[in-house]
Structures are given as structure tokens and as C-alpha cells.
Backbone as CSV, one residue per row, in Angstrom:
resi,resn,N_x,N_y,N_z,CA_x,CA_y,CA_z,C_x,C_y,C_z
1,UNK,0.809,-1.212,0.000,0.000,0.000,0.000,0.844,1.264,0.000
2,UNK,2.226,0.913,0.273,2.932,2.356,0.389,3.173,2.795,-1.005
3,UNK,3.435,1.920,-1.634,3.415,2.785,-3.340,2.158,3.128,-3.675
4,UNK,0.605,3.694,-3.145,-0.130,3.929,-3.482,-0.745,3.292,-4.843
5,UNK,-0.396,1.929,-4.547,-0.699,1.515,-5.929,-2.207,1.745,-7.037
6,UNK,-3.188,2.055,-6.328,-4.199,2.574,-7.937,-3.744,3.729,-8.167
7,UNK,-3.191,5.030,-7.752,-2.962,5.686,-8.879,-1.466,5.348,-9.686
8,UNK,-0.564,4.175,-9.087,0.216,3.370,-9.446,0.174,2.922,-10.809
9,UNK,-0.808,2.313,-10.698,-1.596,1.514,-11.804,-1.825,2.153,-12.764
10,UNK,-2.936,3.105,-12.306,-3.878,4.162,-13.021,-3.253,4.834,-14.357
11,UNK,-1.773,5.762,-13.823,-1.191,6.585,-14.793,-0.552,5.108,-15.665
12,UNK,0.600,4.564,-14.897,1.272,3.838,-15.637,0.285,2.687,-16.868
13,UNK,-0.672,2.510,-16.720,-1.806,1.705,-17.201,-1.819,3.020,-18.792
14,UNK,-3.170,4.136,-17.907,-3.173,5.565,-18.825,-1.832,5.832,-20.103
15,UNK,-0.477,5.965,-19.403,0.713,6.410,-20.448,0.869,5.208,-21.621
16,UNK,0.966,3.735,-20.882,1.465,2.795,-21.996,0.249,2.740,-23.170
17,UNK,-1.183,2.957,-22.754,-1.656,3.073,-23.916,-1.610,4.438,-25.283
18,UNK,-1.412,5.132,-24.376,-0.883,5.935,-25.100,0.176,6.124,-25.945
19,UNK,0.940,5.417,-25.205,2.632,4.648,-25.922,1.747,3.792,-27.085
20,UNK,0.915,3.210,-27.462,0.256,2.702,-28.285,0.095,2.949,-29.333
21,UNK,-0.940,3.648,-28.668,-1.643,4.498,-29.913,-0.954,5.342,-30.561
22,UNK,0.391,5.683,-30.211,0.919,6.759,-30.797,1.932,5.964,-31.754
23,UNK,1.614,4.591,-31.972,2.652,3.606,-32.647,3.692,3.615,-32.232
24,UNK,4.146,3.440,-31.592,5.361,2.981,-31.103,5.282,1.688,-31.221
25,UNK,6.485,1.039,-31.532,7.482,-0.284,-31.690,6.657,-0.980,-29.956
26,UNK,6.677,-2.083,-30.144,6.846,-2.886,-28.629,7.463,-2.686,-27.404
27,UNK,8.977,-3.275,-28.556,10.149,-3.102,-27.266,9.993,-1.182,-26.466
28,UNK,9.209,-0.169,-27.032,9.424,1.053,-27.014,7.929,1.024,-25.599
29,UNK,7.134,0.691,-25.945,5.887,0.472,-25.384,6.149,-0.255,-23.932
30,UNK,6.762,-1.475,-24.135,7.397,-1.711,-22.814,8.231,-0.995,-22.153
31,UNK,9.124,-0.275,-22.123,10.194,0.931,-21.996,9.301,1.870,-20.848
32,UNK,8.667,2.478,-22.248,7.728,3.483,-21.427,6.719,2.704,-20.421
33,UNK,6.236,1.695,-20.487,6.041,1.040,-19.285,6.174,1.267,-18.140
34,UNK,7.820,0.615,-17.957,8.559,0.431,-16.691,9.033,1.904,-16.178
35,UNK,9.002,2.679,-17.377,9.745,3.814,-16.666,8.631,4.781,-16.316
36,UNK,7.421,4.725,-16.508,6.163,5.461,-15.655,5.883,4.620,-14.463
37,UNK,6.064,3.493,-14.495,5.577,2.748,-13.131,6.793,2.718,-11.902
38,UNK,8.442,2.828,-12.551,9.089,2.726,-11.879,9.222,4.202,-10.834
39,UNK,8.775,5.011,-11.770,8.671,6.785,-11.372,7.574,6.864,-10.298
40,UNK,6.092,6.541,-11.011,5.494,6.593,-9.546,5.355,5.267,-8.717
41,UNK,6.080,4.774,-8.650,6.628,4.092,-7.435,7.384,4.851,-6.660
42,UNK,8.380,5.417,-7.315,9.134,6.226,-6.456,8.833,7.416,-5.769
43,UNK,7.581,8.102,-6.680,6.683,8.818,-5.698,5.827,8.527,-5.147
44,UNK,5.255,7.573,-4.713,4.642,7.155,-3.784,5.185,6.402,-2.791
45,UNK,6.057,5.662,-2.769,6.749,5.710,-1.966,7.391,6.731,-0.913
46,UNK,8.274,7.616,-1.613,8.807,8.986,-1.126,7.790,9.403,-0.446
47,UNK,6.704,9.540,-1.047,5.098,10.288,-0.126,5.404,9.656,1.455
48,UNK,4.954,8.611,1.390,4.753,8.042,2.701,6.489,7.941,3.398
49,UNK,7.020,7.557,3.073,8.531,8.016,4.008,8.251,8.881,5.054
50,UNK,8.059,10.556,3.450,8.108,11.967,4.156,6.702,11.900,5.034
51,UNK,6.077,11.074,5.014,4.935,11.492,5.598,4.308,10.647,7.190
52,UNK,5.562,9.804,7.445,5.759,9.031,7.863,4.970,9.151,9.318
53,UNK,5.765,10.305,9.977,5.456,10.682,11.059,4.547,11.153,11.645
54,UNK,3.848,12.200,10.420,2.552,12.966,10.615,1.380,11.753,10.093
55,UNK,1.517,10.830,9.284,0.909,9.547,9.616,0.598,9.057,11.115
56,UNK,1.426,8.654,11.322,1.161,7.977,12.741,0.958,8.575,13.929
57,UNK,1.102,10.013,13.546,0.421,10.652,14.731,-0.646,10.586,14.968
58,UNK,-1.512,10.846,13.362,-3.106,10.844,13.683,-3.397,9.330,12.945
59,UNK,-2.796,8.168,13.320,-3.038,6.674,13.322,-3.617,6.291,12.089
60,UNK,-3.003,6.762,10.987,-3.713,6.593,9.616,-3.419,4.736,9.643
61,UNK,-4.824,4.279,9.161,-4.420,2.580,9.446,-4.446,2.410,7.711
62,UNK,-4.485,2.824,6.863,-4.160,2.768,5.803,-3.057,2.611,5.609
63,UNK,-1.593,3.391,6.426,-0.942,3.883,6.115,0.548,2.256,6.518
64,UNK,1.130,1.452,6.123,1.849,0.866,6.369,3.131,1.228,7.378
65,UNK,3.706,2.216,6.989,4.713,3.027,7.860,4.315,3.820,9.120
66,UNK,2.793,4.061,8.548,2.359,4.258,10.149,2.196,3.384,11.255
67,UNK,2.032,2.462,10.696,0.790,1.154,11.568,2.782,0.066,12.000
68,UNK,3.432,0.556,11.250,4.431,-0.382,11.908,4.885,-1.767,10.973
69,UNK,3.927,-1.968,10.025,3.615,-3.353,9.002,4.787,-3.450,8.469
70,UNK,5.711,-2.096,8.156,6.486,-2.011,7.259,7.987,-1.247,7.823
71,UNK,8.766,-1.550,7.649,9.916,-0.437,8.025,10.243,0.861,7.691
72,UNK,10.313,1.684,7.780,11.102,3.188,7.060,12.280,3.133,6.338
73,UNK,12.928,1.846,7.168,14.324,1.419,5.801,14.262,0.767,4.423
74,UNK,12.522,-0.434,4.834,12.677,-0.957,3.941,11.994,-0.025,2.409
75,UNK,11.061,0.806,2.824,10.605,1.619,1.997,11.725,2.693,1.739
76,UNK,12.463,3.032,2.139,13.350,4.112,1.813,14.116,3.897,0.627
77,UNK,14.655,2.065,1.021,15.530,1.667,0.123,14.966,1.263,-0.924
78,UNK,13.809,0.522,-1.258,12.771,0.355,-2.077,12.581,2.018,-3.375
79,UNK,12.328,2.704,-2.473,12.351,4.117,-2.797,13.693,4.187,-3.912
80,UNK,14.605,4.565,-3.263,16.277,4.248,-3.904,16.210,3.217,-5.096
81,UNK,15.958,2.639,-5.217,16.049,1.365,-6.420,15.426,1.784,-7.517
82,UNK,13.869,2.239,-6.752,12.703,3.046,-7.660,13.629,4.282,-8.685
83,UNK,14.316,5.137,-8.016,15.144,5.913,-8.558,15.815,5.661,-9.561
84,UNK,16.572,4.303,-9.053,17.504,4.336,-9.956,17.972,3.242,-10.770
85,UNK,16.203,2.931,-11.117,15.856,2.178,-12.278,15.180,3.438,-13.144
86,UNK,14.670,4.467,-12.401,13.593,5.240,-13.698,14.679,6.298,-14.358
87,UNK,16.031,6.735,-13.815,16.750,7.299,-14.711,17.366,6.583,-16.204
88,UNK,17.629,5.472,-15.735,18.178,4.456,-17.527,17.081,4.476,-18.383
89,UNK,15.878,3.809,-17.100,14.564,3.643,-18.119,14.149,4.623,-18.849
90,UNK,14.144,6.124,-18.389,13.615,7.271,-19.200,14.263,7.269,-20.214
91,UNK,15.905,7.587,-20.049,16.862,7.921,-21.126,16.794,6.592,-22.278
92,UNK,16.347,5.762,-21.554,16.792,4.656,-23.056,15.253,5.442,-24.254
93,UNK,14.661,5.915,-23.955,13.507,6.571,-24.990,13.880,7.155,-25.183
94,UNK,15.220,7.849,-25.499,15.581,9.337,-26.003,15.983,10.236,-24.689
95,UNK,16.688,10.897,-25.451,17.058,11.959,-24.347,15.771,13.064,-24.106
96,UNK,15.251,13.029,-24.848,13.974,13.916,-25.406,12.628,13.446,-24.734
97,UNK,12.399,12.307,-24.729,11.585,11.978,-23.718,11.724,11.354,-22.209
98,UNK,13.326,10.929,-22.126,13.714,10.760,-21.159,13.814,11.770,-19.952
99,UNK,14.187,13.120,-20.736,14.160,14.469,-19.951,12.510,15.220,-19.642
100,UNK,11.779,14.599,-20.545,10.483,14.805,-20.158,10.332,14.323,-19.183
101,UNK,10.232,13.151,-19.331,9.857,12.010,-18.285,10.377,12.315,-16.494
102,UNK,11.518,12.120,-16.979,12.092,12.852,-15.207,11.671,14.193,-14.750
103,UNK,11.496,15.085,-15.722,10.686,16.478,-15.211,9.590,16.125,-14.383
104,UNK,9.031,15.466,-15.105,7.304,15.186,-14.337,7.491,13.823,-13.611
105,UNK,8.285,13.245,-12.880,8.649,12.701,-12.393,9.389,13.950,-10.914
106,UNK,10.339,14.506,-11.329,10.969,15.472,-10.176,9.655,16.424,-9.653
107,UNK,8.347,16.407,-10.962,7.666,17.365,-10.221,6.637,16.707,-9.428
108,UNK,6.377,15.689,-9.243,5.644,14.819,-8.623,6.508,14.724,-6.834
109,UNK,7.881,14.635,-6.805,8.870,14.931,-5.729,8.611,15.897,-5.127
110,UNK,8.737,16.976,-6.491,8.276,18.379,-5.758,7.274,18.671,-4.971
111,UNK,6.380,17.980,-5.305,4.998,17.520,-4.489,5.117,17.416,-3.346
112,UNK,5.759,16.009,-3.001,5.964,15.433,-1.876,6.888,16.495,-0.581
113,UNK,7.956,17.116,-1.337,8.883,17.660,-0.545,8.403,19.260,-0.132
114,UNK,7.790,20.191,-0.964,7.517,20.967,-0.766,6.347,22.090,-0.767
115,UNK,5.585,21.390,-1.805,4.264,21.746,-2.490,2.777,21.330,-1.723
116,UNK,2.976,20.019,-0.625,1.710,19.481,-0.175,0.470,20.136,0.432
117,UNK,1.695,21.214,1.081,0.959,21.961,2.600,0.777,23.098,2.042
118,UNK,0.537,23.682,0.236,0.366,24.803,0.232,-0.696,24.868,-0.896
119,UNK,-1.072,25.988,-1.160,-1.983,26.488,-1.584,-1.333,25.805,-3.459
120,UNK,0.007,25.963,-3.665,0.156,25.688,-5.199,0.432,24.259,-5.295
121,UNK,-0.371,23.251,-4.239,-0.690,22.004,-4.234,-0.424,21.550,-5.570
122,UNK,-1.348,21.850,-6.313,-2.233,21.298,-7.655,-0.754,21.273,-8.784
123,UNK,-0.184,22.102,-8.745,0.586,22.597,-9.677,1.117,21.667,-9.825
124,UNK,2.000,20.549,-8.850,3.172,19.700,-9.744,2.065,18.496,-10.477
125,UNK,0.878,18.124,-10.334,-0.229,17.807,-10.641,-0.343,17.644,-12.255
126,UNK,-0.598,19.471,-12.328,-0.749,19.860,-13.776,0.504,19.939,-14.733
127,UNK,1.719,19.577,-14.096,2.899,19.161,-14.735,2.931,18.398,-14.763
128,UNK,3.045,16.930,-14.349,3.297,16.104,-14.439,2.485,15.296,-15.380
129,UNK,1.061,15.604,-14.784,0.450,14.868,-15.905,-0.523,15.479,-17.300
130,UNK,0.852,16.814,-17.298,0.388,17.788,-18.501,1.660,16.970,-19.361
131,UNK,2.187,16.799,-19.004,3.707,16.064,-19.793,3.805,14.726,-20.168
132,UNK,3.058,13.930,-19.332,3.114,12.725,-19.657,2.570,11.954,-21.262
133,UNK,1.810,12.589,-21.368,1.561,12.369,-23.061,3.207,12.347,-24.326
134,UNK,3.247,13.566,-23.873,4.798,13.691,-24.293,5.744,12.836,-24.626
135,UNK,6.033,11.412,-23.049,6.221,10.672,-22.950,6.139,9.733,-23.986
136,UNK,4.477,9.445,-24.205,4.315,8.440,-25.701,4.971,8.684,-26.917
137,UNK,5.183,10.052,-27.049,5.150,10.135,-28.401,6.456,10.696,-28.613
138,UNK,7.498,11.424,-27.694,8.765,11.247,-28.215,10.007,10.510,-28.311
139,UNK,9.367,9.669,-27.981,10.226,8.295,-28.194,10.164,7.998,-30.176
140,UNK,8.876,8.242,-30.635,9.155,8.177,-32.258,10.085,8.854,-33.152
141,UNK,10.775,8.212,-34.152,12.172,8.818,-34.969,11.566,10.223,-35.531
142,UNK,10.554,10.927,-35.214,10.689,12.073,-35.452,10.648,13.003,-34.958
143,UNK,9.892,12.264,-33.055,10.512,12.820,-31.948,9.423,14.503,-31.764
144,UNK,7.699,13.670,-32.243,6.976,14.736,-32.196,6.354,14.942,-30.936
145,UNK,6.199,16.367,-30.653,4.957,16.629,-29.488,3.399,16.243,-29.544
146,UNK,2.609,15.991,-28.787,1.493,16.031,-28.815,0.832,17.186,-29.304
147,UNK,-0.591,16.840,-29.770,-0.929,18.207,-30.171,-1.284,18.995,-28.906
148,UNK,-1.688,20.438,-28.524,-1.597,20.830,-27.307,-3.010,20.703,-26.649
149,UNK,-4.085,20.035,-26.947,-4.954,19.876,-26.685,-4.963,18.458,-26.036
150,UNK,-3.968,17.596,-26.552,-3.625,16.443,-25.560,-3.097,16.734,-24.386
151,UNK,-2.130,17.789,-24.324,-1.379,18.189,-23.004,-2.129,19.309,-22.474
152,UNK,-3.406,19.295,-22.503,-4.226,20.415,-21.918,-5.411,18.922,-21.031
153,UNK,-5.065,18.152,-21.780,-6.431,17.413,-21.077,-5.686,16.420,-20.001
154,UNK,-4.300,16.220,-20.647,-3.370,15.813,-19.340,-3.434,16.248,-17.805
155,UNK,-3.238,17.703,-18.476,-3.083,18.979,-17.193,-4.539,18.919,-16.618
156,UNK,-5.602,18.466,-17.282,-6.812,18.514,-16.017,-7.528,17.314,-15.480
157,UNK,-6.864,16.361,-16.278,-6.885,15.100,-15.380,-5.577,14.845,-14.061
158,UNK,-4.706,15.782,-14.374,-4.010,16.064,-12.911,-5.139,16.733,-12.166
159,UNK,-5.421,17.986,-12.501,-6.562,18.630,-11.592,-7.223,17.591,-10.875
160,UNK,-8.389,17.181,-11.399,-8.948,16.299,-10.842,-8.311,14.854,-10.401
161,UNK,-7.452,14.162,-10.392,-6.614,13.091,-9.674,-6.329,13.947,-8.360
162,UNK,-5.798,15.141,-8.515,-5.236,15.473,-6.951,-6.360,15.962,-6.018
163,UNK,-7.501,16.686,-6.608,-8.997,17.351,-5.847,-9.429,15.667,-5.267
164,UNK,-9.469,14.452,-6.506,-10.348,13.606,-6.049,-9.834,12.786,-4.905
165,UNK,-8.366,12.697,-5.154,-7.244,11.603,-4.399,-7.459,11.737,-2.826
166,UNK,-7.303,13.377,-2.593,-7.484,13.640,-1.246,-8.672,14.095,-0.304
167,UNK,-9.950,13.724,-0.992,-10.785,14.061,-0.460,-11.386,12.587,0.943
168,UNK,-10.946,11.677,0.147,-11.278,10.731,1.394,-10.590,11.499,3.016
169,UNK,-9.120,11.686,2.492,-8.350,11.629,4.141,-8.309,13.503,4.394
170,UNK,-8.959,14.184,3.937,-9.286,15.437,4.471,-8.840,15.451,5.710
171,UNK,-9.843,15.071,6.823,-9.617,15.556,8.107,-8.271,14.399,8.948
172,UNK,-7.680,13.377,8.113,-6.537,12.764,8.848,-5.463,13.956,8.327
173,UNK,-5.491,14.967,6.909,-4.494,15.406,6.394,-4.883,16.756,7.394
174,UNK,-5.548,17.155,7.641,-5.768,18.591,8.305,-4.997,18.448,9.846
175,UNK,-5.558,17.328,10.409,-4.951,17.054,11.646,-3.735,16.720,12.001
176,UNK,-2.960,16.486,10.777,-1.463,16.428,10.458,-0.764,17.414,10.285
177,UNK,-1.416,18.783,9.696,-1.159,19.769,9.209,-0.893,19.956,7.951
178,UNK,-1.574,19.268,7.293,-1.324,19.123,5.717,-2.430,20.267,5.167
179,UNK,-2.032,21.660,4.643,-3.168,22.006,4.524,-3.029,22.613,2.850
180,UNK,-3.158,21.785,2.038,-3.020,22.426,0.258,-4.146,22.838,-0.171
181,UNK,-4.423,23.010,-1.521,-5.197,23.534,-2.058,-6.624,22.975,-1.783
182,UNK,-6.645,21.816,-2.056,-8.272,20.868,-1.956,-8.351,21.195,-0.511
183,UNK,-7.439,21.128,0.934,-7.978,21.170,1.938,-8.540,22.268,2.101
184,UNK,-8.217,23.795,1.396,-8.774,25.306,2.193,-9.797,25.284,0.755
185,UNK,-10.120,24.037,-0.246,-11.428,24.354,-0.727,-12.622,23.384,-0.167
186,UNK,-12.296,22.381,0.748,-13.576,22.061,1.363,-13.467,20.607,0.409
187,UNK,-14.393,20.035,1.416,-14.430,18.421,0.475,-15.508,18.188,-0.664
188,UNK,-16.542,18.917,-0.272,-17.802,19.065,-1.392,-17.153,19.789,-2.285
189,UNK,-16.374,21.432,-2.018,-16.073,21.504,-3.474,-14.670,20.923,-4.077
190,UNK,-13.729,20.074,-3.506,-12.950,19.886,-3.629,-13.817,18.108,-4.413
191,UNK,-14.808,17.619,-4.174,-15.075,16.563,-4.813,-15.520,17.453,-6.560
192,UNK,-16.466,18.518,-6.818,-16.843,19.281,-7.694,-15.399,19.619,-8.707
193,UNK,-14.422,19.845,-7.981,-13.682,20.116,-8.737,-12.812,19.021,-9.602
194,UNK,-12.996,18.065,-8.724,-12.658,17.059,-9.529,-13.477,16.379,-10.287
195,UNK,-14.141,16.601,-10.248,-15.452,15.806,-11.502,-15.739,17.062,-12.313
196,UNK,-16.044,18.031,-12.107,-15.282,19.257,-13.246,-14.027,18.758,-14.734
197,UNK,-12.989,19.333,-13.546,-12.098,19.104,-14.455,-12.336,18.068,-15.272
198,UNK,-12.532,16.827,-14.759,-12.630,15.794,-15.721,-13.570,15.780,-16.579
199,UNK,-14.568,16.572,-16.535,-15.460,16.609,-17.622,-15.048,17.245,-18.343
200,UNK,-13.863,18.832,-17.917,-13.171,19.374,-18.779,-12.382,18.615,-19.352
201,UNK,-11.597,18.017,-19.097,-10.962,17.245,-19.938,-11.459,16.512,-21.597
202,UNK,-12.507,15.837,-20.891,-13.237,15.056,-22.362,-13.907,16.071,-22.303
203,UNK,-14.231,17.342,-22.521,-14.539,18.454,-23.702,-13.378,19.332,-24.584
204,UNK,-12.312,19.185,-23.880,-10.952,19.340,-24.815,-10.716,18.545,-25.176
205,UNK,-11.046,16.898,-24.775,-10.305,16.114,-26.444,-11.849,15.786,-27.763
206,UNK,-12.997,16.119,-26.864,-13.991,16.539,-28.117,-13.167,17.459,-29.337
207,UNK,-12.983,18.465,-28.171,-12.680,20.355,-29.119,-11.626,19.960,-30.025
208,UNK,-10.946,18.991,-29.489,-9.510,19.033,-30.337,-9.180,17.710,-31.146
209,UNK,-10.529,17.113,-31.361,-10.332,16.320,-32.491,-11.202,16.722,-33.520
210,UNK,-11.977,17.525,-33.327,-12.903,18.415,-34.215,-13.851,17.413,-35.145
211,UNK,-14.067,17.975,-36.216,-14.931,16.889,-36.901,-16.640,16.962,-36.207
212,UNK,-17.914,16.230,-36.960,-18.476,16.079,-36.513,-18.764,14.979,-35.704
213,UNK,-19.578,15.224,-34.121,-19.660,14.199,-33.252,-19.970,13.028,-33.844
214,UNK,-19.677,11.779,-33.163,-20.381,10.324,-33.510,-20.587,9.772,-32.336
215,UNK,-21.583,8.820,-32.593,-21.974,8.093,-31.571,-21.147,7.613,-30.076
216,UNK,-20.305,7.756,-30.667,-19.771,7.395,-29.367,-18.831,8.198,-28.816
217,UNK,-18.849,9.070,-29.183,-18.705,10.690,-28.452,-19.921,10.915,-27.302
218,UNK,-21.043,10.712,-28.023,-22.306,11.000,-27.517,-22.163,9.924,-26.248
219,UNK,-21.938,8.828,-26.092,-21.917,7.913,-25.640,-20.435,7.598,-24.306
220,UNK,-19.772,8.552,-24.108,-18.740,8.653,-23.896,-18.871,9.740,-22.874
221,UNK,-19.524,11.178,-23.773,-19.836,12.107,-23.027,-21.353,11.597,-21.737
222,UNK,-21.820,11.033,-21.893,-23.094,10.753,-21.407,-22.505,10.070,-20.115
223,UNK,-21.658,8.951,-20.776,-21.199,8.014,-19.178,-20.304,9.087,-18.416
224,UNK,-19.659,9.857,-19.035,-18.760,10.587,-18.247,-19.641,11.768,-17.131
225,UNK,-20.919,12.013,-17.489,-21.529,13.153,-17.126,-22.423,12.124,-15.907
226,UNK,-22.660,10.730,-16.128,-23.330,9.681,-15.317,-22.102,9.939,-14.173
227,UNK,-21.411,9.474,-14.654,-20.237,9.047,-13.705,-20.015,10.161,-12.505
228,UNK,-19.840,11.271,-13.078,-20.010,12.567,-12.244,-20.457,12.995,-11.089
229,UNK,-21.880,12.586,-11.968,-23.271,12.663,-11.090,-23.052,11.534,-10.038
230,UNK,-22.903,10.443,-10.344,-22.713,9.415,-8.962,-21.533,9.823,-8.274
231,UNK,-20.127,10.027,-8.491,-19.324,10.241,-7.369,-20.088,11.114,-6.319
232,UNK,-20.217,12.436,-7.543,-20.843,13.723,-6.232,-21.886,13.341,-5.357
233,UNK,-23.397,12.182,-5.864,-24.101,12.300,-4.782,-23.379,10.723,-3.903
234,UNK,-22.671,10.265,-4.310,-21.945,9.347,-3.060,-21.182,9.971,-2.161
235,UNK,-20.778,11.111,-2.588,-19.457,12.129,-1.696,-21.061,12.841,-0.552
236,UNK,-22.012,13.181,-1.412,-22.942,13.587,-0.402,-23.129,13.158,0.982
237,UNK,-23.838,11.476,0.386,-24.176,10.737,1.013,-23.088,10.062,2.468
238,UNK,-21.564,10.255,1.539,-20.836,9.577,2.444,-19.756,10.363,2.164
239,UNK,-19.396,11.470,3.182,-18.243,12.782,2.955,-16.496,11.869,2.783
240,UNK,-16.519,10.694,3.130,-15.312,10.452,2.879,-15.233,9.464,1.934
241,UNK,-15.984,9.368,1.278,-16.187,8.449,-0.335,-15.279,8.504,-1.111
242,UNK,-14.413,7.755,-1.238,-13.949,7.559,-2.411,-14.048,7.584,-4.062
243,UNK,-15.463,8.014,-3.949,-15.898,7.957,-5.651,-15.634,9.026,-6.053
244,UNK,-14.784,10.141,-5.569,-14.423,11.385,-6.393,-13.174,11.043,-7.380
245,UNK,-12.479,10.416,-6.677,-11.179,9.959,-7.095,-11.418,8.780,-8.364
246,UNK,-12.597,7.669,-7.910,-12.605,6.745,-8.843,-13.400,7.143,-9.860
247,UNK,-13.954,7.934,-9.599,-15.659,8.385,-10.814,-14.256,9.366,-11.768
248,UNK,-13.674,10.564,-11.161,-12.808,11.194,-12.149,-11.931,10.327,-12.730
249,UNK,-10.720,9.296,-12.555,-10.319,8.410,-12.817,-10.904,7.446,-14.060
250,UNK,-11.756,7.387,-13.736,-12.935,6.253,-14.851,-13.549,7.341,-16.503
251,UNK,-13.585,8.616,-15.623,-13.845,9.836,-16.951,-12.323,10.022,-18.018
252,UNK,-11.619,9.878,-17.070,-10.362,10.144,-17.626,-9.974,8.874,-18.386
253,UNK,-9.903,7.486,-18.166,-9.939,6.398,-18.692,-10.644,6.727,-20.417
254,UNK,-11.818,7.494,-20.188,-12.900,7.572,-21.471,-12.591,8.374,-22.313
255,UNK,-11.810,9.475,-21.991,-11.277,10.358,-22.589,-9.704,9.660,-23.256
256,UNK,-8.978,8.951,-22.622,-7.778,7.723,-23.548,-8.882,7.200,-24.327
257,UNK,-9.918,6.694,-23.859,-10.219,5.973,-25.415,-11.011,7.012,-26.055
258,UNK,-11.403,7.392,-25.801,-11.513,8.855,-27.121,-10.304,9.029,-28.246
259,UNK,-9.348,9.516,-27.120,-8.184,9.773,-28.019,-7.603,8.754,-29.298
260,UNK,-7.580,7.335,-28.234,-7.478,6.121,-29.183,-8.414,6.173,-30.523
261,UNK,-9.732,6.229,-30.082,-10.482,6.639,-31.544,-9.833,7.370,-32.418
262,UNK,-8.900,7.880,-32.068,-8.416,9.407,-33.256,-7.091,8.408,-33.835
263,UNK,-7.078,7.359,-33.641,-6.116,6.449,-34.709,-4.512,7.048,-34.269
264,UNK,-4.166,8.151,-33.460,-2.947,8.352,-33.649,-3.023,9.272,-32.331
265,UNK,-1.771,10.345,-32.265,-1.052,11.124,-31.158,-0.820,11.896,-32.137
266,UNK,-0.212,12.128,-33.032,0.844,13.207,-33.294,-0.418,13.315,-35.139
């Protein structure tokens, strides 16, 4: 549990298809793989290290390093390995996406080390996973960017991953002194904002594949606007619900296969 593994999963799952669709070779697809999963491993990990203490003060039983299950060495060093497997792994894709890759990788750190407890929370968020697209596609011999409407819908499925992520442990993070952006906006609107964004999202990769709608646009947009609607009245019903995080998560999923519909990346 200390690598936070669903959003573990989540991105590293999210990037390799994208590594896909953007044609990339196999051996290239696996690459980018290991080196998004090896990265947030290493930030999630790092999370809980640094967070170690203010964990177990207020007895987070989620928390492995709190509860004792786990060591601080053995995650530290775990941590360390994580490192320094995702520097080869980036660079073997190019220096070009390798240097992407560790950006939004260091800014995910940045997170952890300095960014948590403040108001510009969100920000290493909207870097990291404003860039990650990037990732897929400059690894190809011509070493193109996304169009910027891919790295706009990146940047607000960070939004909403970080509004939705922390709305369960609100009051364990307040009582720690963790106080960022989602905490001084409240958990109702901090659930809103994450099912927002994500609807923003799949209306920028509508906008930016242009063309007229088809069915399963229609069909896409509809579950995403369902989906919405249920996190928020489960967050109602039950203020520390988890469905902000999974309902935005699942929109964002719909919006990759959107994109996939568009036959390409670049």
C-alpha cells in the first residue's frame, strides 16, 4: 500500500496506452512502461517516508509506515532502487523523452517535498500529468509533441486526480497539518472540482479532435456526465467516499479511449 498503488496503476496503465496508440514499436511500449511505473513508485513511496510521522500521529491505518507493518528502511531503500531504475529507463527513450519524463517525475517529488501543505498544491499535478503524453510520443524517430490539446487534457486530469485523491483523508491530512489547495477548498467543493475538471478534460479532447460528433462521443460524453453525477451524490451521502477519485479516474480512462479513436497522437 505504500506505493499507493491505484494511482500506481492508473497513470502507468493511462501512459502505456498511449505509448500505443501513438505507434510505437513494442520493445518502445514496454520501456515506457517500466519507466512510468518505476517513477510513480518512487513517488509514492517517497510520499509516505516523508509522511511518515505525521501519519502515525493521527493513526492513519491505511498507512503501512504508520501502523508499523512495514519499516522506514525498507521503503526508503525500495524508494532508492525506484530511482535508480527510472533514470536508464527514461533515457533509453531518447534523451527527449527521457528528460520529459524525469521532469514530471521530479515534479511529482516536488509535491511530496515541498508543495503538499500549500496552496500551489495542484501545480506539480498539472505538470506532471500535462507532460506525460509527451512521454508516448517522443520516443518516435521524429521525436513529435502532442498536439496541445492532448497536453491540456493531461493537465486537467491532474486537476482532478489530486482534488479527487485527497478528499477521502481530508480531516486525517488537516490534523497532520497538511493544509493544500483541496484542503482550504472544502471536500464538497474539492469533490466538484474534480469531476469538473474531468469533464473538462473530455470536452478538450472533443474540441480538439474536431470533426463532426459520432456516436460514441455521444456515448462517452453521457457516461462521463453519469459518472459525475454518482461520485458527487456518493461524496454527499458519504463525505469520505472515495468515488471522487474513482468516478474522475474512470472519466479520464474515457477520454484515452476517445483519443485512441483518433487512430494516432501526433
Amino acid at each position: 500500500m505504500s506505493c499507493h498503488p491505484v494511482p500506481t496503476i492508473g497513470v502507468t496503465t493511462l501512459v502505456t496506452v498511449l505509448a500505443v496508440v501513438a505507434d510505437n514499436a513494442w520493445p518502445t511500449v514496454l520501456l515506457v512502461a517500466l519507466a512510468v511505473l518505476t517513477g510513480q513508485l518512487s513517488i509514492g513511496w517517497s510520499n509516505d517516508v516523508l509522511d511518515a510521522s505525521r501519519d502515525a500521529a493521527v493513526h492513519r491505518p491505511d498507512k503501512p509506515l504508520a501502523t508499523g507493518a512495514i519499516s522506514r528502511g525498507a521503503v526508503t531503500a525500495a524508494t532508492a532502487v525506484a530511482v535508480a531504475a527510472t533514470v536508464p529507463l527514461s533515457l533509453a527513450l531518447g534523451w527527449r523523452a527521457g528528460v520529459v519524463h524525469l521532469v514530471a517525475v521530479a515534479s511529482g517529488w516536488a509535491y511530496n517535498l515541498l508543495l503538499k501543505s500549500t496552496v500551489l498544491s495542484v501545480l506539480p499535478y498539472v505538470v506532471t500529468f500535462g507532460l506525460l503524453p509527451a512521454v508516448a510520443t517522443l520516443p518516435l524517430s521524429a521525436h513529435p509533441w502532442p498536439p496541445m490539446w492532448v497536453l491540456a487534457a493531461g493537465a486537467l486530469i491532474g486537476v482532478s486526480a489530486h482534488f479527487g485523491n485527497v478528499v477521502p483523508d481530508l480531516d486525517e491530512d488537516a490534523a497532520a497539518g497538511v493544509r493544500g489547495l483541496p484542503h482550504r477548498v472544502g471536500r464538497v467543493g474539492s469533490g466538484v472540482v474534480a469531476c469538473a475538471a474531468a469533464l473538462a478534460a473530455i470536452a478538450v479532447v472533443l474540441a480538439g479532435q474536431g470533426g463532426p460528433r459520432t456516436v460514441l462521443d455521444w456515448v462517452v460524453t453521457t457516461a462521463a456526465v453519469a459518472l459525475a453525477a454518482g461520485a458527487l451524490l456518493a461524496l454527499r451521502r458519504n463525505p469520505r467516499s472515495e468515488a471522487a477519485f474513482y468516478g474522475s479516474m474512470a472519466i479520464a480512462a474515457l477520454g484515452i479511449a476517445l483519443i485512441a479513436t483518433s487512430g494516432s497522437l501526433v
